[in-house]
Backbone as numpy.savetxt, mean C-alpha at the origin, in Angstrom:
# Nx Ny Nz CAx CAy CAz Cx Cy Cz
-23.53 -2.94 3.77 -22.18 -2.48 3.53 -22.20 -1.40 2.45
-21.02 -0.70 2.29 -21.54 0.61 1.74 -20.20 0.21 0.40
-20.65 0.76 -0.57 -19.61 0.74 -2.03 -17.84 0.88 -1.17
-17.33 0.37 -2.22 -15.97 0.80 -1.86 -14.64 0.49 -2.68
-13.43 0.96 -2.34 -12.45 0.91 -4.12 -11.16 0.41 -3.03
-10.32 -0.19 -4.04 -8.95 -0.44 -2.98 -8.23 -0.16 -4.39
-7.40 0.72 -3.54 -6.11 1.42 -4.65 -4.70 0.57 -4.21
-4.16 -0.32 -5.38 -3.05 -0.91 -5.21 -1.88 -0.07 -5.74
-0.65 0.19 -4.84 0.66 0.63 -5.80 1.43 -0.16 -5.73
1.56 -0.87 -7.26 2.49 -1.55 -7.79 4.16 -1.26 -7.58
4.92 -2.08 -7.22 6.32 -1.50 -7.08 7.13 -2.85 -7.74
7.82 -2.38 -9.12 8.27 -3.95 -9.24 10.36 -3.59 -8.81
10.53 -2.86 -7.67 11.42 -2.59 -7.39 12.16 -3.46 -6.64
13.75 -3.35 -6.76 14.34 -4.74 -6.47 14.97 -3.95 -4.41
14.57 -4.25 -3.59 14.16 -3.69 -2.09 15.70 -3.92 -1.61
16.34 -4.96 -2.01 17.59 -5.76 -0.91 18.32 -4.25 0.11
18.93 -3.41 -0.95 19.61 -3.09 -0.21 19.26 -1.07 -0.06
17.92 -1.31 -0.07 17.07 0.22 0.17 16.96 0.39 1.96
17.23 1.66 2.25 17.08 1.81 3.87 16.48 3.21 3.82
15.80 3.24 5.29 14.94 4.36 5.52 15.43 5.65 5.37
14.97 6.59 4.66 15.34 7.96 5.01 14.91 8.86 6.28
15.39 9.98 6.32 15.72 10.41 7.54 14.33 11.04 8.25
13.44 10.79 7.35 12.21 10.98 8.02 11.18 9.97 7.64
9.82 9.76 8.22 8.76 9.29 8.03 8.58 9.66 6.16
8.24 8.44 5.65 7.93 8.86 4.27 8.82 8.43 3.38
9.70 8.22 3.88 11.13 8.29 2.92 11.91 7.20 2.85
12.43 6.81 1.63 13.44 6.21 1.57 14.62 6.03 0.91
15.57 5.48 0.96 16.64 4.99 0.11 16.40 4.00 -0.93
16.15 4.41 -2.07 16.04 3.27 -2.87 16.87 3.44 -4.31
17.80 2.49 -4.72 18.38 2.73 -5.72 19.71 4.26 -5.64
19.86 4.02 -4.57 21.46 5.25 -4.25 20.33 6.98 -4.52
19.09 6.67 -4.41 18.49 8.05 -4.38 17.31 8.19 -3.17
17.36 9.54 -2.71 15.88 9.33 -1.39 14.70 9.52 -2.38
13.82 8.76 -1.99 12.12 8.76 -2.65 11.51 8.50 -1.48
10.30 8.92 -2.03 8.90 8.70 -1.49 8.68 7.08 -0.99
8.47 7.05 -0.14 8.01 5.73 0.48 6.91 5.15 -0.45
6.33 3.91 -0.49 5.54 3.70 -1.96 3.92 3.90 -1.15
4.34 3.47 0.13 3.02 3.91 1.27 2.65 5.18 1.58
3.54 6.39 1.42 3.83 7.55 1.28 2.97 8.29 0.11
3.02 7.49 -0.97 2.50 7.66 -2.68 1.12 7.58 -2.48
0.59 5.85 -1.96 -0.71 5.86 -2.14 -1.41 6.34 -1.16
-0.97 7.03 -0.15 -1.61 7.99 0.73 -2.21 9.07 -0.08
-1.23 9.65 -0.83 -2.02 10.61 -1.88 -3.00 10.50 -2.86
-2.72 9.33 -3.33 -3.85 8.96 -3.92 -5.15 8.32 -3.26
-4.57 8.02 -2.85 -6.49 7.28 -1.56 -7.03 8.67 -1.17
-6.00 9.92 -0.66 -6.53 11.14 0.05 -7.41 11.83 -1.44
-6.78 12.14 -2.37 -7.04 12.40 -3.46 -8.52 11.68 -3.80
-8.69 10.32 -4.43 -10.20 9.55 -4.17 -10.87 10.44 -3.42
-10.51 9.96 -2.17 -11.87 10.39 -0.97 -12.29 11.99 -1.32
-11.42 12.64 -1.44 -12.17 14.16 -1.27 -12.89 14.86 -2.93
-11.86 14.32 -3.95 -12.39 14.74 -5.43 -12.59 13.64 -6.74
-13.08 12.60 -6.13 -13.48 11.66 -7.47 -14.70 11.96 -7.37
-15.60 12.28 -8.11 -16.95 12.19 -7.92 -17.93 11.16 -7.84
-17.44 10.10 -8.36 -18.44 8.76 -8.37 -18.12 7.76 -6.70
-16.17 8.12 -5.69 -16.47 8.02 -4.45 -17.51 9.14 -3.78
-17.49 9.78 -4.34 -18.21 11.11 -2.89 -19.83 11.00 -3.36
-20.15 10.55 -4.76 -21.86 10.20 -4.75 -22.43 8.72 -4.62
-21.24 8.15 -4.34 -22.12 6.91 -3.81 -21.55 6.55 -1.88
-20.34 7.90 -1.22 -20.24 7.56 -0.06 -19.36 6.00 0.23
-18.55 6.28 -0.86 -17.75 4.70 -1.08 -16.48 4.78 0.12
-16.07 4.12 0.66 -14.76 3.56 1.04 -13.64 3.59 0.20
-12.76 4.58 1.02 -11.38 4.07 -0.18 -10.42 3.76 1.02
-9.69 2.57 0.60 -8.52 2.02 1.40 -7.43 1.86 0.30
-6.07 1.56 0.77 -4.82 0.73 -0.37 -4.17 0.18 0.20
-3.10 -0.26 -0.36 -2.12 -1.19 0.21 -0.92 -1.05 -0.63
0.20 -1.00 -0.50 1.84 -1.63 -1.72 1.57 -2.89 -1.80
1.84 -3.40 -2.90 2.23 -4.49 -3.87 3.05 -4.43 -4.04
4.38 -5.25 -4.06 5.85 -5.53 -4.46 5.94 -6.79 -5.17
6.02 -6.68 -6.41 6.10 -7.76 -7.38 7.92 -8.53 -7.61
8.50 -7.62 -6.80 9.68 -8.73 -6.85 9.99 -9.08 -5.28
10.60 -9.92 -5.17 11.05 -10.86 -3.98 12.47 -10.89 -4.26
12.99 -10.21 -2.58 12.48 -10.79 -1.18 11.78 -9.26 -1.17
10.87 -8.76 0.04 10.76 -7.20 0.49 11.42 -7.02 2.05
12.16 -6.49 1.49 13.10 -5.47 2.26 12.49 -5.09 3.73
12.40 -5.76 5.01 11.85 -5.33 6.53 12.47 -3.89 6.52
13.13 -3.10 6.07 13.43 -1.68 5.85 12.14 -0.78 5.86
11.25 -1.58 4.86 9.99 -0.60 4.63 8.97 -0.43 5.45
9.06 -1.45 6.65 8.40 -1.72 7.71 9.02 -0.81 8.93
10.03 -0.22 9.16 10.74 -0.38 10.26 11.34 1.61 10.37
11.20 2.29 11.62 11.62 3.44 12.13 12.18 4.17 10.69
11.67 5.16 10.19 10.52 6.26 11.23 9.58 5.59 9.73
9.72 5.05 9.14 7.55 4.52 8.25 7.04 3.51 8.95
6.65 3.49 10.45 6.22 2.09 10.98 4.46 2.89 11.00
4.37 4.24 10.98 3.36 5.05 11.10 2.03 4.27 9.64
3.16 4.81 8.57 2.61 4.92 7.09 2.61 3.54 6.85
3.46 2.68 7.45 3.22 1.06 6.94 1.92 0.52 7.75
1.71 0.78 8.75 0.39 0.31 9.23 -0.81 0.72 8.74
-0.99 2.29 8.38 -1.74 2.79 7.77 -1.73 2.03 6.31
-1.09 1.98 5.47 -1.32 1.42 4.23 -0.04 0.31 4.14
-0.72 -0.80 4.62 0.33 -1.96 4.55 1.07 -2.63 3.03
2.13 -2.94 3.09 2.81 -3.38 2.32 2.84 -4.76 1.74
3.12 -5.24 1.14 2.91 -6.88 0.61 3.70 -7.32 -0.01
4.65 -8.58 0.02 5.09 -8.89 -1.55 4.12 -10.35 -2.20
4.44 -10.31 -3.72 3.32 -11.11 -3.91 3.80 -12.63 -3.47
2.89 -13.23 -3.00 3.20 -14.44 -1.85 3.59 -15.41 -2.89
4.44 -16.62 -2.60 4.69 -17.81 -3.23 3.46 -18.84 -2.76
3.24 -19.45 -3.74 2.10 -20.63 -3.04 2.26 -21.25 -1.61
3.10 -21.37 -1.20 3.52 -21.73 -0.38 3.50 -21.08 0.78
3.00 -19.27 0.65 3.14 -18.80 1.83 1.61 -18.01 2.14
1.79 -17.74 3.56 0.65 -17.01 3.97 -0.24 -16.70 3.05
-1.81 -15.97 3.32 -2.68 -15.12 3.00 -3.07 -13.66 3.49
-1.93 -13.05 3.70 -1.77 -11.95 4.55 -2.46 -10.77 3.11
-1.85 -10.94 2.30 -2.43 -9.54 0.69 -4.02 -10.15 0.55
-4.39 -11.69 0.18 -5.22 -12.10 0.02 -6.47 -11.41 0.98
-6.28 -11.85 2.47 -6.95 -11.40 3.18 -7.38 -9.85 3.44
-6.48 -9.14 3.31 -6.02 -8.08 3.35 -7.41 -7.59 2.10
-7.20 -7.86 0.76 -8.04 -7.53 -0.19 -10.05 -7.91 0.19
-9.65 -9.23 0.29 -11.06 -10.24 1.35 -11.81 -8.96 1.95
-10.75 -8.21 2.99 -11.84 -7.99 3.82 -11.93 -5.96 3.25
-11.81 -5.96 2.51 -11.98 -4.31 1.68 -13.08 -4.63 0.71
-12.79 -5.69 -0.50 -13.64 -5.33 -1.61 -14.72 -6.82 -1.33
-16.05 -6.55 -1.63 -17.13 -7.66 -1.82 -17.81 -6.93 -2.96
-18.26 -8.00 -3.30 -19.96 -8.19 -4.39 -20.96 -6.81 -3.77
-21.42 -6.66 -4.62 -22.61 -5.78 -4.24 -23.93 -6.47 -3.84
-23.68 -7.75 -3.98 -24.76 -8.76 -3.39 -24.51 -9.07 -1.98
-23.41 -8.52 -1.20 -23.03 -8.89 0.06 -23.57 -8.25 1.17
């Protein structure tokens, strides 16, 4: 397996009542249009891959994902026209004990030991 980095963007934004903007990328959040947060770490993962120097001399993997540290997350961020950018860099909120391993796994299968 070859080196590799997972870039998380933190969002401790409150989702309830944010809806899609009028294109891919975009949204309503807080009575203003922004950047989708999947939108964000696209740039930064693209950014990694082509000019960090320690990904491009060891040939590392870069993947990410959103993190949403407050609850509930908003099916808005999932849904026409970011269904593109949400698959590409999936979204998460952080799970209650009680629920799935969808972020968990998600992380599982990106970052290992260098003994792996």
């Amino acid at each position: 397996m070859r080196p590799s980095a997972l870039i998380l963007e933190l969002k401790h934004w409150d989702t309830r009542n944010d809806l899609p903007g009028a294109g891919e990328g975009l949204m309503q959040h807080g009575g203003r249009l922004v950047l989708h947060p999947a939108e964000q770490l696209c740039g930064y993962v693209e950014y990694c891959r082509r000019f960090h120097s320690a990904i491009d001399d060891e040939g590392a993997a870069v993947d990410g994902c959103v993190v949403f540290t407050a609850r509930p997350l908003n099916p808005a961020y999932f849904s026409h026209p970011n269904e593109t950018i949400s698959r590409r860099f999936p979204s998460f909120a952080i799970p209650a004990e009680s629920e799935g391993t969808e972020f968990i796994d998600f992380v599982s299968e990106r970052i290992f030991s260098s003994g792996s």
